[in-house]
TORLOMAR-12577 format. One line per 5 residues: their letters; for each residue x, y, z of N, C-alpha, C. Coordinates in pm, whole numbers. Atoms other than C-alpha are relative to their C-alpha. Layout:
! TORLOMAR-12577
A> X Y Z X Y Z X Y Z ~ ...
! end
This chain:
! TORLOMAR-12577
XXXXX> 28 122 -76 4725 1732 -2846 123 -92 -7 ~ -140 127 60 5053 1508 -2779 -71 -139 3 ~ -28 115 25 5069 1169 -2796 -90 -81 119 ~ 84 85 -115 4948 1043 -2439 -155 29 -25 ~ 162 -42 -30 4614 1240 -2470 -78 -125 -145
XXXXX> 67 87 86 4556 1057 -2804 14 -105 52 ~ 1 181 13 4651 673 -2686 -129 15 131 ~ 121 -19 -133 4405 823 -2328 -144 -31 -73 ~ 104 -37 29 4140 897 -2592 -59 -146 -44 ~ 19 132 101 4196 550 -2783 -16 -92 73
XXXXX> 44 131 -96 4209 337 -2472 -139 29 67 ~ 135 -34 -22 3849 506 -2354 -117 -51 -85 ~ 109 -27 94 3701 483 -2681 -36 -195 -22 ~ -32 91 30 3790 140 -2710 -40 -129 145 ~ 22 15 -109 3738 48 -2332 -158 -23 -24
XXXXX> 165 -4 39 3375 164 -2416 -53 -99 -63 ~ 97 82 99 3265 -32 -2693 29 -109 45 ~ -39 158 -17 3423 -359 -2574 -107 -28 143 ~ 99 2 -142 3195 -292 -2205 -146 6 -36 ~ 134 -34 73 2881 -155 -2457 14 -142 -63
XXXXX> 24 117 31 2987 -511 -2633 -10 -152 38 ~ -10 141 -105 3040 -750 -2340 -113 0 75 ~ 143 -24 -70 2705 -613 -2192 -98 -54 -96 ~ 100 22 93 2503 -665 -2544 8 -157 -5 ~ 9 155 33 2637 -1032 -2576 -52 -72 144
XXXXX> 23 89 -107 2600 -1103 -2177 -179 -23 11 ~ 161 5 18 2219 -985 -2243 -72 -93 -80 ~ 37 136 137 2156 -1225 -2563 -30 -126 96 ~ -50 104 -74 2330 -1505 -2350 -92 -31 115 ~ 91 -14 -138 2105 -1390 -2014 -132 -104 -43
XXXXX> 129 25 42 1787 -1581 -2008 -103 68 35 ~ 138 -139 -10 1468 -1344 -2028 -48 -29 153 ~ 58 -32 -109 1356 -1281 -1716 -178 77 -3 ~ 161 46 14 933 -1302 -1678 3 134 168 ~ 1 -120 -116 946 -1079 -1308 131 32 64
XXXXX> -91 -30 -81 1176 -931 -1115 -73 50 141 ~ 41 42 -191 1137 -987 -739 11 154 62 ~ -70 -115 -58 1342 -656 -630 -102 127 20 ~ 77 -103 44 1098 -443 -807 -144 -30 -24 ~ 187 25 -32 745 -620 -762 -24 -5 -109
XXXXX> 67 -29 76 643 -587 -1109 25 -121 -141 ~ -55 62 133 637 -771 -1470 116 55 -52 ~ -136 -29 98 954 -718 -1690 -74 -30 -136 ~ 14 -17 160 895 -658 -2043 94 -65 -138 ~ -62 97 83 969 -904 -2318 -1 10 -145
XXXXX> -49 -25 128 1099 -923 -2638 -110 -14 -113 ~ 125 -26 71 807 -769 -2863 18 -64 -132 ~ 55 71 122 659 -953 -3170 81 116 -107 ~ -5 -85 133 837 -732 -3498 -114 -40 -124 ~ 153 -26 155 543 -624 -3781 78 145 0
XXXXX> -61 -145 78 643 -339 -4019 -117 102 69 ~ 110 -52 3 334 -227 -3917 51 95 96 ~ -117 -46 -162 492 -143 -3534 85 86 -41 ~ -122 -89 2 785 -27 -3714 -61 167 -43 ~ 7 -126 59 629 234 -3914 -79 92 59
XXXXX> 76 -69 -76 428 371 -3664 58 30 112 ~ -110 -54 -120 719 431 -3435 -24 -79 135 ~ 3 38 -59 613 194 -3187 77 -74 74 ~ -112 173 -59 843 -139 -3208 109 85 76 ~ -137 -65 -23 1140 110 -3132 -40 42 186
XXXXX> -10 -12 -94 974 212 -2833 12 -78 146 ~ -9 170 -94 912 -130 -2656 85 -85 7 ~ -165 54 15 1227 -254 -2795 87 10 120 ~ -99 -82 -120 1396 11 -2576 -34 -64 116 ~ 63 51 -118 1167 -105 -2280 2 -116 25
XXXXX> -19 120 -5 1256 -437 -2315 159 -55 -17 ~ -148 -17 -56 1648 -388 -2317 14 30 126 ~ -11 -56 -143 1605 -188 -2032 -61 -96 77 ~ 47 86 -140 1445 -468 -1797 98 -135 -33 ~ -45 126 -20 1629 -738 -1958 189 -16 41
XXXXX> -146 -11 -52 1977 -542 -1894 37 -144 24 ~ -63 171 -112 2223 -848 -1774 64 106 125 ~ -76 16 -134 2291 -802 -1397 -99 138 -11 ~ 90 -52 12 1994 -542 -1417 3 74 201 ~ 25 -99 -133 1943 -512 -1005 151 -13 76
XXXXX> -154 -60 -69 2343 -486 -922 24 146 -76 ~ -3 -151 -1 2303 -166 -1114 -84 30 43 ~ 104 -74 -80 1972 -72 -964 75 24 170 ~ -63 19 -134 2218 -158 -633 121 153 -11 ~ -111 -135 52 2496 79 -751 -13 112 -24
XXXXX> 7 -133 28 2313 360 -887 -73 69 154 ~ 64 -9 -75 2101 328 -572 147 41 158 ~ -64 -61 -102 2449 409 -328 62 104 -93 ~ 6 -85 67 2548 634 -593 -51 150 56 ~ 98 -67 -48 2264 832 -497 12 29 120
XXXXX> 1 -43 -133 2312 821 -159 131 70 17 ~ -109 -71 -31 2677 906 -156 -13 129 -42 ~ -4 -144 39 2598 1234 -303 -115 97 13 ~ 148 -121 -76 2278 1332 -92 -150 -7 -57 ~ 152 51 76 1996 1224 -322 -87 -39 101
XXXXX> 67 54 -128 1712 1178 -46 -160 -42 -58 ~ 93 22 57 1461 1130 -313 -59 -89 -153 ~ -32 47 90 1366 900 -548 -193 -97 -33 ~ 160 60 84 995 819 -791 -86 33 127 ~ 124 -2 -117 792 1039 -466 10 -106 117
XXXXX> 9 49 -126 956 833 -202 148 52 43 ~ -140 -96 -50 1222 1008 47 59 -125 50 ~ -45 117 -71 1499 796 186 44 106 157 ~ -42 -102 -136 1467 914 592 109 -70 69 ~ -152 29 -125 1711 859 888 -107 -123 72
XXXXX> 61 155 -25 1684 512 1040 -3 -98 -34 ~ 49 102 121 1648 326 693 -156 -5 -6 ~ 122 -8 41 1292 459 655 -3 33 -119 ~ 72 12 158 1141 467 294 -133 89 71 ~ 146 -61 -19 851 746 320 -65 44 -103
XXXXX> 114 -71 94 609 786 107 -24 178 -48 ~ -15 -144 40 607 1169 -62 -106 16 56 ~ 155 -71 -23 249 1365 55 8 78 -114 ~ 5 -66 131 151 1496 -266 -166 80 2 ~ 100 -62 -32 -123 1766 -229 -126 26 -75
XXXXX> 82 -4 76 -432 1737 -362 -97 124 -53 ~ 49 -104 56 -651 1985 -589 -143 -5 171 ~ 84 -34 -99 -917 2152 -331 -101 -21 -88 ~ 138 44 32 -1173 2084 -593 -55 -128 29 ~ 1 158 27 -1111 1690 -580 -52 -31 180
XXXXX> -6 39 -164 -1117 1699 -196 -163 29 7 ~ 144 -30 -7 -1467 1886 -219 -105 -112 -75 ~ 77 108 76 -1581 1612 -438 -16 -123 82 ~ 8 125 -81 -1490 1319 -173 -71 35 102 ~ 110 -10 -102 -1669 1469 33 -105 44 -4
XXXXX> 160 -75 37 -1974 1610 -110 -36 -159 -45 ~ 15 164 42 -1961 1205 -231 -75 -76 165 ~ 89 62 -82 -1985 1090 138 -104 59 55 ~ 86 -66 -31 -2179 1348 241 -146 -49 -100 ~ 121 53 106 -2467 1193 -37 -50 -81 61
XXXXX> 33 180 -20 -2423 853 89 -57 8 98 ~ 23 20 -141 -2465 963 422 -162 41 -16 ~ 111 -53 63 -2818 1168 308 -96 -53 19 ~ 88 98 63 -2949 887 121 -20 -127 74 ~ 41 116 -93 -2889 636 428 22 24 130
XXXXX> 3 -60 -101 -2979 816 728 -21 -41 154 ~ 13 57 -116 -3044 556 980 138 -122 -18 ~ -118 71 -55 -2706 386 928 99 42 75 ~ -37 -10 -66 -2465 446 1172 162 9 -50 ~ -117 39 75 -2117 564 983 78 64 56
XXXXX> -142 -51 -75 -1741 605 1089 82 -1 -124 ~ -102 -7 109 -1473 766 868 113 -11 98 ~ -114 13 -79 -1120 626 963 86 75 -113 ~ -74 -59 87 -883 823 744 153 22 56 ~ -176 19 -76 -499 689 895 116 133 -92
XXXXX> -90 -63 44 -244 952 885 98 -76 -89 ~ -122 89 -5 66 791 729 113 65 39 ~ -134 -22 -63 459 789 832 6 187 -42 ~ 9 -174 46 447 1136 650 11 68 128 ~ 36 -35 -72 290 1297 899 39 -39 152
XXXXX> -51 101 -105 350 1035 1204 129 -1 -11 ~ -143 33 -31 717 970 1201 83 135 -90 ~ -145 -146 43 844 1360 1072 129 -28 11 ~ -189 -57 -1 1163 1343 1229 60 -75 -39 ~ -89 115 48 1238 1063 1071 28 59 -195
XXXXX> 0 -43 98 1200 1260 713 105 41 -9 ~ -145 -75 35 1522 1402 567 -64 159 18 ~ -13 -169 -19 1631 1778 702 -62 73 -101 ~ 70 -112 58 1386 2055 555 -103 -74 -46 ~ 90 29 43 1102 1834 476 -93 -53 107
XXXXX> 118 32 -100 762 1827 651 -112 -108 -51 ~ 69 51 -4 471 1650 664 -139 38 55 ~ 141 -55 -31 240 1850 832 -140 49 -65 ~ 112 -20 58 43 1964 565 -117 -88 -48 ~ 78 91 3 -106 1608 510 -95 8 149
XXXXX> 96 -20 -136 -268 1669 859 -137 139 -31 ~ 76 -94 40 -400 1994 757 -147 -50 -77 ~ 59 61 75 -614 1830 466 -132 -97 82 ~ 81 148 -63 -739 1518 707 -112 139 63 ~ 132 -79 -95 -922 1824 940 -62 60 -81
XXXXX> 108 -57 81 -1053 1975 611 -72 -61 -12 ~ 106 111 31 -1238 1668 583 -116 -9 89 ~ 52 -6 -97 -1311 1639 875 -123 138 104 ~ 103 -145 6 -1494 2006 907 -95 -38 -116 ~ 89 -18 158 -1677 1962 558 -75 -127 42
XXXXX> 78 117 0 -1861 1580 718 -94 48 48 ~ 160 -8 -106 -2224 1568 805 71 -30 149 ~ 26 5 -107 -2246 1595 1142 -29 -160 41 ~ -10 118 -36 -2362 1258 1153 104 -100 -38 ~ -88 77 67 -2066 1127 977 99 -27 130
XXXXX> -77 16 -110 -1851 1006 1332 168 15 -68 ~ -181 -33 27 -1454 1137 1252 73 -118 106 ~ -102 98 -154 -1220 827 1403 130 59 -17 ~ -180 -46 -16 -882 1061 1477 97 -88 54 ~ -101 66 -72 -613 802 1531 132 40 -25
XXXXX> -148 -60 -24 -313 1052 1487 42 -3 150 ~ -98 30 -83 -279 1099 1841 38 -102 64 ~ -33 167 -54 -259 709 1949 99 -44 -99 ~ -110 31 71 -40 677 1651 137 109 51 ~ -104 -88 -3 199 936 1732 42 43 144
XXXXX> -60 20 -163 208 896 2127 45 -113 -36 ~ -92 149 -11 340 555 1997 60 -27 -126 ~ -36 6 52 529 660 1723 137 -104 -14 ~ -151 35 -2 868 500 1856 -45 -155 -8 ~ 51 144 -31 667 150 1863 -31 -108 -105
XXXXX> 35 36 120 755 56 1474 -138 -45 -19 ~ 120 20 53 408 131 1360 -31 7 -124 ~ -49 2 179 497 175 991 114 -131 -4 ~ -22 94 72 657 -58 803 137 118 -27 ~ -164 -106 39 1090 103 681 -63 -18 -160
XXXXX> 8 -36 59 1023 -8 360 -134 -15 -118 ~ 139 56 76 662 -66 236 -93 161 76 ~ 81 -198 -64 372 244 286 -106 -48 82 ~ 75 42 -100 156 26 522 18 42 137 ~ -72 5 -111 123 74 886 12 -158 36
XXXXX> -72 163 -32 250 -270 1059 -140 -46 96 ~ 79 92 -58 3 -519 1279 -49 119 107 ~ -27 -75 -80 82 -302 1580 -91 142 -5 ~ 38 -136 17 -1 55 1460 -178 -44 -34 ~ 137 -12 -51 -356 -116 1352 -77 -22 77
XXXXX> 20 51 -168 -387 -275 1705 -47 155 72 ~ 3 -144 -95 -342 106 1829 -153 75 -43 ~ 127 -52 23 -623 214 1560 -141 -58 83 ~ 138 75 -64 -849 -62 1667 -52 79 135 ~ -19 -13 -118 -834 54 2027 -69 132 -32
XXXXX> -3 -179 -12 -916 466 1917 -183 -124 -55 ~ 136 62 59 -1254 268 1699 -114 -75 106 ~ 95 78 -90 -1367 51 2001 -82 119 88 ~ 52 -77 -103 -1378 375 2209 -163 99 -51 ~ 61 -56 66 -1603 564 1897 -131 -121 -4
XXXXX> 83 116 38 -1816 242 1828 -111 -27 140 ~ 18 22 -93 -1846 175 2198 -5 -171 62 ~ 5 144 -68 -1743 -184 2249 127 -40 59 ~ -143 62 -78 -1433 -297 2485 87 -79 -128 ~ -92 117 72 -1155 -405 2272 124 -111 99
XXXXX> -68 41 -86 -945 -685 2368 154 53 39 ~ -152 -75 -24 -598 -583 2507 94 -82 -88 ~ -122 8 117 -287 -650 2337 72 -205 66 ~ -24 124 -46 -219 -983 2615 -159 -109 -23 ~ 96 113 -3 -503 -1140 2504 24 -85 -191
XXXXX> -31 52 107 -338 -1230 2158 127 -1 15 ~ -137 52 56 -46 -1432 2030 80 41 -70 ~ -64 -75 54 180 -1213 1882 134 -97 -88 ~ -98 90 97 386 -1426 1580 73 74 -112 ~ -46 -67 97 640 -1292 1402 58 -91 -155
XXXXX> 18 95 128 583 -1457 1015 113 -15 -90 ~ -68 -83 95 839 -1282 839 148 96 80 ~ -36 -140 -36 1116 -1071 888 150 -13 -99 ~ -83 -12 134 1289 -1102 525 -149 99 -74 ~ 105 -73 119 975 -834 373 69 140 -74
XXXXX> -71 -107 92 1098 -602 110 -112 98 -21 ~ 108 13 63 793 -412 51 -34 99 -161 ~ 47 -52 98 593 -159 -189 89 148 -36 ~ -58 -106 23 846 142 -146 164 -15 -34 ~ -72 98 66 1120 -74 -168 37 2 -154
XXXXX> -17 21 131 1051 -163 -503 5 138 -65 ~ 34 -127 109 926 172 -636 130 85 55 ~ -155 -87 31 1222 381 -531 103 -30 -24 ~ -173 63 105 1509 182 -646 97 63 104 ~ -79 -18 -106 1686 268 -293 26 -182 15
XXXXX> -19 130 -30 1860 -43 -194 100 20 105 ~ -21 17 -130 2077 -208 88 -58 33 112 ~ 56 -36 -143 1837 -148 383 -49 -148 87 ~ 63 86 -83 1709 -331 625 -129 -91 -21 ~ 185 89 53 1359 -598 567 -55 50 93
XXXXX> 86 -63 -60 1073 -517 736 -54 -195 81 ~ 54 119 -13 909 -812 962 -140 19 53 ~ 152 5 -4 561 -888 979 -20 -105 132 ~ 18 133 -153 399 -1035 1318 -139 54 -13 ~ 208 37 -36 -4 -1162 1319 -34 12 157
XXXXX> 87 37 -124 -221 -1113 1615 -100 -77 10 ~ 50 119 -25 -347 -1465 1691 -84 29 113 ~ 79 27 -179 -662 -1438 1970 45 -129 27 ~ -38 121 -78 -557 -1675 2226 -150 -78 23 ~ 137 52 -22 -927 -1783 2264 -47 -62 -145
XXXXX> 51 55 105 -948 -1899 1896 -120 27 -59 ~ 123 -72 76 -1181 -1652 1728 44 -60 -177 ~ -22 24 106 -1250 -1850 1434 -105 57 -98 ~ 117 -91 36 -1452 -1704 1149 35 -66 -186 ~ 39 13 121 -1535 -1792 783 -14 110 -121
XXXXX> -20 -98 103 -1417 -1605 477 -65 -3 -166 ~ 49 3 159 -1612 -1579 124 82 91 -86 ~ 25 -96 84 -1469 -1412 -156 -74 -1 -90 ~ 146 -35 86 -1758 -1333 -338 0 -3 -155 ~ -77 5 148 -1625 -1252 -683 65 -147 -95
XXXXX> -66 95 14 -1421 -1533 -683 -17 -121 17 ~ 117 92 -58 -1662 -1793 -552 165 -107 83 ~ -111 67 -49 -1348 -1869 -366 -39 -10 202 ~ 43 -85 -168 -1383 -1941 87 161 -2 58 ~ -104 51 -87 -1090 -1990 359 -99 4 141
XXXXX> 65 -5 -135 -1125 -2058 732 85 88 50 ~ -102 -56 -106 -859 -1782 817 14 97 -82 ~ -60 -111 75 -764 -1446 728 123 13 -26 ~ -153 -10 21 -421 -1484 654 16 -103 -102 ~ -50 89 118 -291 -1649 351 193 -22 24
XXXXX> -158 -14 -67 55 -1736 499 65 -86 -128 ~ -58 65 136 118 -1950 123 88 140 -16 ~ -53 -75 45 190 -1578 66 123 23 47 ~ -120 -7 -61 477 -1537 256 144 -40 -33 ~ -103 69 80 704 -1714 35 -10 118 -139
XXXXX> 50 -81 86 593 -1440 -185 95 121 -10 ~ -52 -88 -20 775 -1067 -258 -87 91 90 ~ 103 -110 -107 470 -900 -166 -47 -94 162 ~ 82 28 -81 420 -1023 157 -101 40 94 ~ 109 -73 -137 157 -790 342 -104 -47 -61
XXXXX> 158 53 56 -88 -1017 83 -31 -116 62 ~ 20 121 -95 -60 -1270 390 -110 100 41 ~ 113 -88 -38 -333 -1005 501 -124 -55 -131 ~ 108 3 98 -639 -1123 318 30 -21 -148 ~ -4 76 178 -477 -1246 -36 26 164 -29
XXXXX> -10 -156 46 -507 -942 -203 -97 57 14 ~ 84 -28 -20 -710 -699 -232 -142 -43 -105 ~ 44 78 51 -1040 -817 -344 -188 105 -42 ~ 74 -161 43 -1364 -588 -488 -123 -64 156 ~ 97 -47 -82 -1614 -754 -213 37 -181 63
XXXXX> -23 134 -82 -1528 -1056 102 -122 26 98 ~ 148 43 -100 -1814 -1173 345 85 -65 91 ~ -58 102 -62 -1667 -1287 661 -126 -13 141 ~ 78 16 -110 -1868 -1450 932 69 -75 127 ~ -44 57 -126 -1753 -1485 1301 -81 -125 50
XXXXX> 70 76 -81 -1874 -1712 1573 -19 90 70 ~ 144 -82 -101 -2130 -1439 1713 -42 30 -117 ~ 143 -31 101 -2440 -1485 1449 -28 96 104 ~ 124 -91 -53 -2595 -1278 1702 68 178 3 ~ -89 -111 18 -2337 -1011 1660 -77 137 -130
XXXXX> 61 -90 50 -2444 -686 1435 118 -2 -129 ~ -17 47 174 -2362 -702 1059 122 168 -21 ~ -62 -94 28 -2089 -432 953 108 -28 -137 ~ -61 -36 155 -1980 -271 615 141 105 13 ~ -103 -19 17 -1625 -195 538 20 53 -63
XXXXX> -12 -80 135 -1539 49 243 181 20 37 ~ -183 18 -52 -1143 -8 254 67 57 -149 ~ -129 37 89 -813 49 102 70 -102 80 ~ -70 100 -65 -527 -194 166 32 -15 112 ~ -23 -36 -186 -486 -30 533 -80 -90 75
XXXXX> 119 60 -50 -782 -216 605 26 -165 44 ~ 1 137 22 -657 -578 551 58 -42 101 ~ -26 43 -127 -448 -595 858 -46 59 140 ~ 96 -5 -95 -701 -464 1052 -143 -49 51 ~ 112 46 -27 -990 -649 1017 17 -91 104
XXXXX> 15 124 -71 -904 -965 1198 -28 42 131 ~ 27 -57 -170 -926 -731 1529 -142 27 48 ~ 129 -21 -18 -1301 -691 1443 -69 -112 15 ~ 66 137 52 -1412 -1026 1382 -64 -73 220 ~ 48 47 -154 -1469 -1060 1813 -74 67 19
XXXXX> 113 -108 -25 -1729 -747 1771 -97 -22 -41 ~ 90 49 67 -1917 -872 1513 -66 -117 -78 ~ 66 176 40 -2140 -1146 1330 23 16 -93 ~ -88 -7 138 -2074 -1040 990 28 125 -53 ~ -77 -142 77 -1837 -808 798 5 -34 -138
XXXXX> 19 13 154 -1877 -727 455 61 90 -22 ~ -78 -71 45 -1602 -592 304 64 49 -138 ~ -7 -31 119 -1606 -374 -3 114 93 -55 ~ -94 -99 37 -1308 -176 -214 -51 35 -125 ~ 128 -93 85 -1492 77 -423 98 32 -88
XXXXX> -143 -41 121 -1126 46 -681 -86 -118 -65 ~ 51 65 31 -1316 -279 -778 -115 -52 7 ~ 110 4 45 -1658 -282 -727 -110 98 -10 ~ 104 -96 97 -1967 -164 -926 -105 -3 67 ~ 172 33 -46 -2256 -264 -700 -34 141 58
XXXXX> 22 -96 -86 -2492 -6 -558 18 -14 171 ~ -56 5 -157 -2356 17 -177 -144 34 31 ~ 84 20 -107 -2685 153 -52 -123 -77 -6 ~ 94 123 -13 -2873 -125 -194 50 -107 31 ~ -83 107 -31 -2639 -350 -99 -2 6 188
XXXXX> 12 -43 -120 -2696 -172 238 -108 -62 82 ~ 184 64 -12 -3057 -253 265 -17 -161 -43 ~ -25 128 29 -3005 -599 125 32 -56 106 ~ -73 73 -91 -2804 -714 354 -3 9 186 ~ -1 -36 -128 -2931 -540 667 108 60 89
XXXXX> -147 -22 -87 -2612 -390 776 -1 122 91 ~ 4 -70 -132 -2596 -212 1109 51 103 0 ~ -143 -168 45 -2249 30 1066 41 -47 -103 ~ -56 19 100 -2067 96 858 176 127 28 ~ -127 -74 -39 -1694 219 860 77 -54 -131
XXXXX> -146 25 87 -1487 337 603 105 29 16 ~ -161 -15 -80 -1126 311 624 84 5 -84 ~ -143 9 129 -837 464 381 130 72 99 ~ -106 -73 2 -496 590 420 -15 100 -21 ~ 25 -153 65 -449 943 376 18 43 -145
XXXXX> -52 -11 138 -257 923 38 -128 -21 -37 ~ 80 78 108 -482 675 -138 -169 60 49 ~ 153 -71 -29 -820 879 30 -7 106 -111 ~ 0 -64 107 -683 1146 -168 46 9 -128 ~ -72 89 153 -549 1006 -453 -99 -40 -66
XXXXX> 79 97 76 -799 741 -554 -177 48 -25 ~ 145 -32 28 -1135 872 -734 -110 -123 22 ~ 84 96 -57 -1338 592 -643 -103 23 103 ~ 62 -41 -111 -1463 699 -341 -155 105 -22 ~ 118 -129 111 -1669 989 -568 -110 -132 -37
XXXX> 130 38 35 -1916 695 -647 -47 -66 83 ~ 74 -2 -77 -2056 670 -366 -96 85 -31 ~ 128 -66 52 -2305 952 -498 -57 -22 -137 ~ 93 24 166 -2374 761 -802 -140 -113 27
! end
C-alpha cells in the first residue's frame, strides 16, 4: 500500500466521523419534532430510560426509532434517497409503484381465496337474514386496474378485476352488483384518481354516482347542474407519504356544490358532534386533505336532507364513500352511514330500528379485500 492510498484511507475515515459527528450534534441541537407533515404520521420521541427497558432489550429498540425520525434534515434525505431511487430504476417502494405521468399506484396484493369466501358467505348472511331490504354492492376498481398503462413496463393490474367478478358470481342473486369499471375506464383520461393519494377524485365518484342512479332507478343530476370548486391544489396525499417517492406533482381537490342549494344536516352520532355541510374545509389547511370529505372517517353519521319524504338509506363504507355521498343527499331523506372498521352495533337491528329502505355498500377493491370487518356482518 504506498503512501497516497494510506492519506485516501485517512481522509475517508476521518471525513466520516466528523459527518457521523456534525449530524449527531445537528440532531441534539434540532428541536424534536411531534409530526412530520411529508409523511402523515407521528414521529417518535425520546423514550423514558428504566433499567427495566434496558434489560429487556427494549429501550435500545425505540431509542433506534427515535433517532431515526428525529434525524436532522430527516425529509431532504427522504428527498435524496427518493431520486436516488429513481435514477437507478427503482419503480417500487412500501407496495406502491411509481407510474408514468407522476402517478403513485397503489400495489394489488392478492388475497387468500379462503378470506374472499368468507366476505362473501358474510354478505351473503346479511342478505338471508334481511330479505325484504333492497341491497347494492359497489366494489370501485382502483387506478390498479383503471389506469394500467399508466403502471411501470411489465406490471399489470388485471388480476384485481378477476377477483371483483369472483364476488360478483358467489352474491345472492338478490344482492344487485353496481359494475362501475366500465364508466371509470371509458373516462379514464378524465383524472379520476388522485397521482398521489389511493382515492378516486370528486369526478371519478360523479361517474360512479351516475352507473348507481341507473341500478337504483332514480335520474341523477348532470354534471351542469353543480358548481364545480377547486379547494385545493397543494394535496400531498396517502401514497405520497407511504412511499417516500418525492418531487411530484400535488394533487387538487374540486367539491361539487348543487347549484340549487341541497342543504342537509349532519350528526355524528358517536361524537354527539352536528354540521350543516359535508365538507369540513377547516381541513384543508391540513396534510390530509381528502378529510375535507366528511372529517374523517367516523364509525356511524346520520345525515338528513330536505326531502323528509325521501326513503331512508344505509351506507356500509370505506373512505371511497366520503366523497360520494354528497351526490346522494338529492335522492334521499335520510342516510345513515356506517364503517364496520369502527362500529359494533347489530346492522340488522339497526336495520329494523330505523326503518331503512336500501341499503348500499361501498368499498374500494383493496380495502374490500384487505379489511376483515366486513366478515361481521354474519355475527
Amino acid at each position: 500500500m504506498n503512501r497516497y492510498d494510506k492519506w485516501y484511507k485517512y481522509v475517508m475515515a476521518i471525513s466520516l466521523c466528523l459527518f457521523i459527528g456534525g449530524m449527531s450534534a445537528l440532531g441534539i441541537l434540532t428541536p424534536t419534532k411531534a409530526f412530520s407533515e411529508s409523511e402523515n404520521r407521528t414521529l417518535e420521541q425520546l423514550p423514558a430510560f428504566s433499567l427495566e427497558k434496558l434489560l429487556r432489550g427494549r429501550f435500545p429498540s425505540v431509542f433506534e426509532r427515535y433517532m431515526s425520525d428525529q434525524f436532522a434534515f430527516r425529509d431532504f434525505w427522504i428527498g435524496l434517497k427518493s431520486d436516488v431511487d429513481r435514477a437507478i430504476g427503482k419503480k417500487e417502494n412500501h407496495d406502491v409503484y411509481l407510474g408514468k405521468d407522476g402517478y403513485l399506484i397503489q400495489k394489488w396484493i392478492r388475497p387468500e381465496d379462503a378470506e374472499v369466501e368468507k366476505k362473501v358467505d358474510a354478505l351473503n348472511f346479511f342478505d338471508r337474514a334481511n330479505p325484504d331490504l333492497p341491497k347494492y354492492l359497489m366494489l370501485v376498481p382502483t387506478a390498479v386496474s383503471v389506469l394500467e398503462e399508466k403502471l411501470p413496463d411489465d406490471v399489470s393490474g388485471e388480476e384485481q378485476l378477476h377477483y371483483l367478478d369472483m364476488v360478483r358470481k358467489k352474491l345472492n342473486q338478490d344482492i344487485r352488483y353496481v359494475d362501475t369499471y366500465p364508466a371509470l375506464y371509458a373516462n379514464r383520461s378524465a383524472n379520476i384518481f388522485y397521482k398521489t393519494d389511493h382515492h378516486w377524485t370528486t369526478k371519478g365518484a360523479y361517474l360512479a354516482y351516475r352507473v348507481l342512479a341507473g341500478q337504483m332507478g332514480f335520474a341523477p343530476k348532470e354534471e351542469a347542474e353543480y358548481r364545480i370548486e377547486q379547494v385545493t391544489d397543494e394535496f400531498y396525499g396517502s401514497l405520497y407519504s407511504r412511499s417516500g417517492f418525492r418531487h411530484l406533482q400535488p394533487d387538487s381537490i374540486a367539491l361539487y356544490e348543487p347549484k340549487d342549494g341541497e342543504a342537509c344536516h349532519v350528526e355524528y352520532v358517536d361524537e354527539q358532534k352536528s354540521a350543516d355541510s359535508l365538507y369540513e374545509r377547516e381541513n384543508l389547511k391540513k396534510k390530509d386533505k381528502y378529510t375535507v370529505f366528511l372529517n374523517v372517517n367516523h364509525a356511524l353519521i346520520k345525515i338528513a336532507t330536505r326531502h323528509p319524504e325521501g326513503k331512508k338509506l344505509l351506507v356500509v363504507k370505506d373512505s371511497y364513500a366520503n366523497c360520494f355521498l354528497p351526490f346522494l343527499t338529492a335522492h334521499f331523506g335520510e342516510i345513515y352511514v356506517v364503517d364496520l372498521r369502527y362500529c359494533e352495533d347489530d346492522l340488522g337491528a339497526f336495520v329494523k330500528a330505523n326503518h331503512i329502505d336500501e341499503m348500499l355498500i361501498l368499498y374500494n377493491a383493496n380495502t374490500f379485500f384487505a379489511d376483515p370487518s366486513i366478515q361481521s356482518l354474519s355475527e
